[in-house]
C-alpha positions as CSV (number, residue, x, y, z in Angstrom):
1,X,-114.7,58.2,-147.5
2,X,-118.3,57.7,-146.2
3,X,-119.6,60.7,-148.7
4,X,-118.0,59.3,-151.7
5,X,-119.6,56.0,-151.2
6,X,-122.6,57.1,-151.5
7,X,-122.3,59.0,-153.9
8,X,-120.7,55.9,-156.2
9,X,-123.6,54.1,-154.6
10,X,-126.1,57.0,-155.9
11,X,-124.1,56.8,-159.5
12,X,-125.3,53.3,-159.9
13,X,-128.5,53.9,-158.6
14,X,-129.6,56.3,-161.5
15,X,-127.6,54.2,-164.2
16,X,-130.1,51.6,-163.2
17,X,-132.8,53.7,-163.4
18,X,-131.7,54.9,-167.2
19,X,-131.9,51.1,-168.3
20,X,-135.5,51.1,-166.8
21,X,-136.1,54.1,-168.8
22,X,-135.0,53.0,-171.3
23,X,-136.5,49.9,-171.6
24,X,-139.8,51.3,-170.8
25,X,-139.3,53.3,-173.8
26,X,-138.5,50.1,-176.1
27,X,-141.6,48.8,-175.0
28,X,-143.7,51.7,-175.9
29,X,-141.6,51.5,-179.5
30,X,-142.7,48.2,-179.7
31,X,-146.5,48.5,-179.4
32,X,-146.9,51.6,-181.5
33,X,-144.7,49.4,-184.2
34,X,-147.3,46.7,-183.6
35,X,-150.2,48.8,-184.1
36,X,-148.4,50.1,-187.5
37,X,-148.2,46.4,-188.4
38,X,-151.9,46.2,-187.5
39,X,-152.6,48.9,-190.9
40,X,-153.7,51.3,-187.7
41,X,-152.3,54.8,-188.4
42,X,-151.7,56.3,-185.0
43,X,-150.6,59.7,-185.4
44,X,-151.2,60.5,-181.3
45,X,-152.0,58.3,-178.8
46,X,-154.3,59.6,-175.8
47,X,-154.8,58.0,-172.7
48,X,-155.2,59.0,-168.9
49,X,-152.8,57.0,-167.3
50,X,-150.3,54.1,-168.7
51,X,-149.2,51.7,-166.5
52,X,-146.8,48.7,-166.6
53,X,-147.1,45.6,-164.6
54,X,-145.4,42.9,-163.9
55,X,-146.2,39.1,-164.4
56,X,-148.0,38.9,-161.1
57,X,-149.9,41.9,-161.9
58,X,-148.5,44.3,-160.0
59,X,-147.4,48.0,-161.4
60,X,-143.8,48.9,-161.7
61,X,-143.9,52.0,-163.5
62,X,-146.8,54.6,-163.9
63,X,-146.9,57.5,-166.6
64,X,-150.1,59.9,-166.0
65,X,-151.4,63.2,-164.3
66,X,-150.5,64.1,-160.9
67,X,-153.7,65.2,-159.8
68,X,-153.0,69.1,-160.2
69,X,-152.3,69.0,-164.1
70,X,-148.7,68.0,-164.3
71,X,-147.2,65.0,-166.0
72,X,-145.5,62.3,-163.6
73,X,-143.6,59.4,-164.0
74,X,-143.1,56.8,-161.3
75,X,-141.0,54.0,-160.9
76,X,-141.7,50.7,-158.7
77,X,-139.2,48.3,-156.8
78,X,-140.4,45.0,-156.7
79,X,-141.0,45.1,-153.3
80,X,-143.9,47.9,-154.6
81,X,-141.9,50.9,-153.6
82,X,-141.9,53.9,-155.4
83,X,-137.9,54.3,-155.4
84,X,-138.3,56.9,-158.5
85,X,-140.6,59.7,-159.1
86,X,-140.5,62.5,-161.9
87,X,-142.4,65.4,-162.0
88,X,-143.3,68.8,-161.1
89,X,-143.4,70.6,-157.8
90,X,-146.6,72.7,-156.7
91,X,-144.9,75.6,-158.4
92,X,-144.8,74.1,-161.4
93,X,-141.0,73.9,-161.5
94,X,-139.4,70.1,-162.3
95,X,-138.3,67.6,-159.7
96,X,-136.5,64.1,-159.5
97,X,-137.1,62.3,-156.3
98,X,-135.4,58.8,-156.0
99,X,-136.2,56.9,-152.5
100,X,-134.8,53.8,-150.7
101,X,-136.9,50.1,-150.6
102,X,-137.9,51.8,-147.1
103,X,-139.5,54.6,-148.6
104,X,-137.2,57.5,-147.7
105,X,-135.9,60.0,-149.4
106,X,-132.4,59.8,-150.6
107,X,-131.9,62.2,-153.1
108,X,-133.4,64.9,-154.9
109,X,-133.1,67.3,-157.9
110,X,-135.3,70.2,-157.5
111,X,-135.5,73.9,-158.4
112,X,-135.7,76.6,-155.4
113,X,-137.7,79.2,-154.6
114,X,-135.2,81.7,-156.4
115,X,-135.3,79.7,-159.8
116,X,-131.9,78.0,-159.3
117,X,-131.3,74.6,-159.2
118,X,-130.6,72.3,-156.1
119,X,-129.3,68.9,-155.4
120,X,-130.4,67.3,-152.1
121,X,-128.5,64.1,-150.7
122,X,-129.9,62.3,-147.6
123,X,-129.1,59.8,-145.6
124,X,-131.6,56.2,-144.8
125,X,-133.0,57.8,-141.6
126,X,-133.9,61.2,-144.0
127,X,-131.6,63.6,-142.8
128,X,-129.7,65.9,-144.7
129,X,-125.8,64.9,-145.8
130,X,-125.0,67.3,-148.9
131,X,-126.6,70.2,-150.7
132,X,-125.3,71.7,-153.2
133,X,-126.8,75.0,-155.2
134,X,-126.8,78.6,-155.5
135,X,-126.9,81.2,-152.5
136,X,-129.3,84.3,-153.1
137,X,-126.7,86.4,-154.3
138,X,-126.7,83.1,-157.4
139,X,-123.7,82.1,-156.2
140,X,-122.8,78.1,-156.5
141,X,-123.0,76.9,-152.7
142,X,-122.1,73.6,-151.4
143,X,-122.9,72.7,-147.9
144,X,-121.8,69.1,-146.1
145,X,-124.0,68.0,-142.6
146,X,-123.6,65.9,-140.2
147,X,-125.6,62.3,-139.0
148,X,-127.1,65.0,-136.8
149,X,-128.4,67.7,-139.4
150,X,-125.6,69.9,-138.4
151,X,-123.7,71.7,-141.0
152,X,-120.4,71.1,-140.5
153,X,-118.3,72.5,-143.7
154,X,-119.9,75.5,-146.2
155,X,-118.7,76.6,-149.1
156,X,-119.2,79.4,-151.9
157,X,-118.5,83.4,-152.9
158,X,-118.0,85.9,-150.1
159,X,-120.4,88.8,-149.6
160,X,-118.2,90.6,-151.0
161,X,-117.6,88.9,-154.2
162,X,-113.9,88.9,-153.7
163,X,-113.6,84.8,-154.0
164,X,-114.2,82.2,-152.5
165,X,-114.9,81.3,-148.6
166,X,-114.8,77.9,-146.8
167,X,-116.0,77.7,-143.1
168,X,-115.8,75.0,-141.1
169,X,-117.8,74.3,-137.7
170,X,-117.8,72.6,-134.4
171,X,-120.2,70.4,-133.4
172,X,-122.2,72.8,-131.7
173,X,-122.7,74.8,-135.3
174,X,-119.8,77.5,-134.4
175,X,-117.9,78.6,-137.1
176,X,-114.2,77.6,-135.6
177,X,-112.0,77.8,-139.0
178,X,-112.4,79.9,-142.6
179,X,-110.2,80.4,-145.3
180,X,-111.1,83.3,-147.4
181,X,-109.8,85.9,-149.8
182,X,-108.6,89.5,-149.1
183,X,-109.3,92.5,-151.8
184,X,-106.0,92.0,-154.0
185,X,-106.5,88.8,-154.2
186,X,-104.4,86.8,-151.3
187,X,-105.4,84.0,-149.0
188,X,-107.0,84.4,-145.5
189,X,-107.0,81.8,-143.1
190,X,-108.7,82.4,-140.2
191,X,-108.7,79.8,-136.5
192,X,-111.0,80.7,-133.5
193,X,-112.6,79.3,-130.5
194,X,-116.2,79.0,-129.8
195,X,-116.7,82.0,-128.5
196,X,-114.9,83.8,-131.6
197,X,-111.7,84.5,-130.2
198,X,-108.8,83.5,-132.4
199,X,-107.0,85.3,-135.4
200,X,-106.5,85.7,-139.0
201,X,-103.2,85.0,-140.8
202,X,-102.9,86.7,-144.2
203,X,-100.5,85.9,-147.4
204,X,-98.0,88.7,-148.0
205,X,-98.9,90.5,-150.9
């Protein structure tokens, strides 16, 4: 399927972006070993910005300030793209933003505005494909869109806590199928048209 492609595609994505880390990390080993081997005792090391370049000179991955007194790490393709970017939102909260070599968004981590967490999946024109995250009840929540930003599947907890609810919708963002669960605990599945009409059939207890 189309959305697990992407998201193996995604998978390898950040498992190269954990060798970058860690590599980068290696190399800061390294110079604080060196400086040890120097007879310099450095018990911190200040600076306002740390930056690693290639051998043309050009920065591949920035560690600083973000301008408003957060920490940020960023990551450059060699096509000088910022495909990676670590950091904090202006509440203060912690995001992950990883982009294409076009410069668009592709995926996020981030924390809403209710505290929970959310993880955002786009496509390469920067629309919305899959979010998945809590409802404001704090109920997990998945949610699959179309190329066209329309939602076309949800799923989570009904209002009513009784279990869980799947709705499915037309192209035209009407609700046309749901499977649900009744008070004692039996399945619901509901078919209608879109203008609502349709009906219900229910599991015998």
């Amino acid at each position: 399927m189309e959305l697990e492609r992407r998201v193996e595609a995604l998978e390898r994505q950040l498992w190269r972006l954990r060798i970058v880390a860690a590599l980068l990390g290696a190399g800061v080993v390294a110079l604080l070993s060196l400086g040890a081997a120097g007879m310099q005792d450095f018990q911190v090391v200040r600076a306002r910005d740390l930056l690693v370049v290639d051998a043309q000179g050009r920065v591949v991955c920035s560690i600083g300030e973000d301008g408003e007194g957060n920490g940020r790490l960023a990551i450059n393709s060699r096509g000088d793209k910022q495909v990676f970017i670590a950091g904090a939102d202006e509440w203060g909260n912690g995001q992950l933003l990883i982009s294409s070599n076009a410069d668009q968004g592709v995926f996020s981590a981030v924390v809403d505005a209710d505290g929970n967490g959310r993880l955002l999946i786009g496509s390469r024109k920067q629309r919305p494909l899959l979010s998945a995250g809590a409802d404001k009840q704090g109920h997990g929540q998945f949610l699959l869109f179309s190329g066209t930003e329309q939602p076309v599947l949800s799923a989570g907890v009904d209002a009513e806590g009784q279990g869980g609810i799947v709705d499915l919708y037309n192209r035209a963002g009407q609700g046309v199928v749901q499977l649900s669960c009744d008070g004692h605990g039996s399945g619901i599945v509901g078919a209608y048209d879109p203008k609502g009409t349709g009906r219900a059939l229910k599991a015998r207890p």
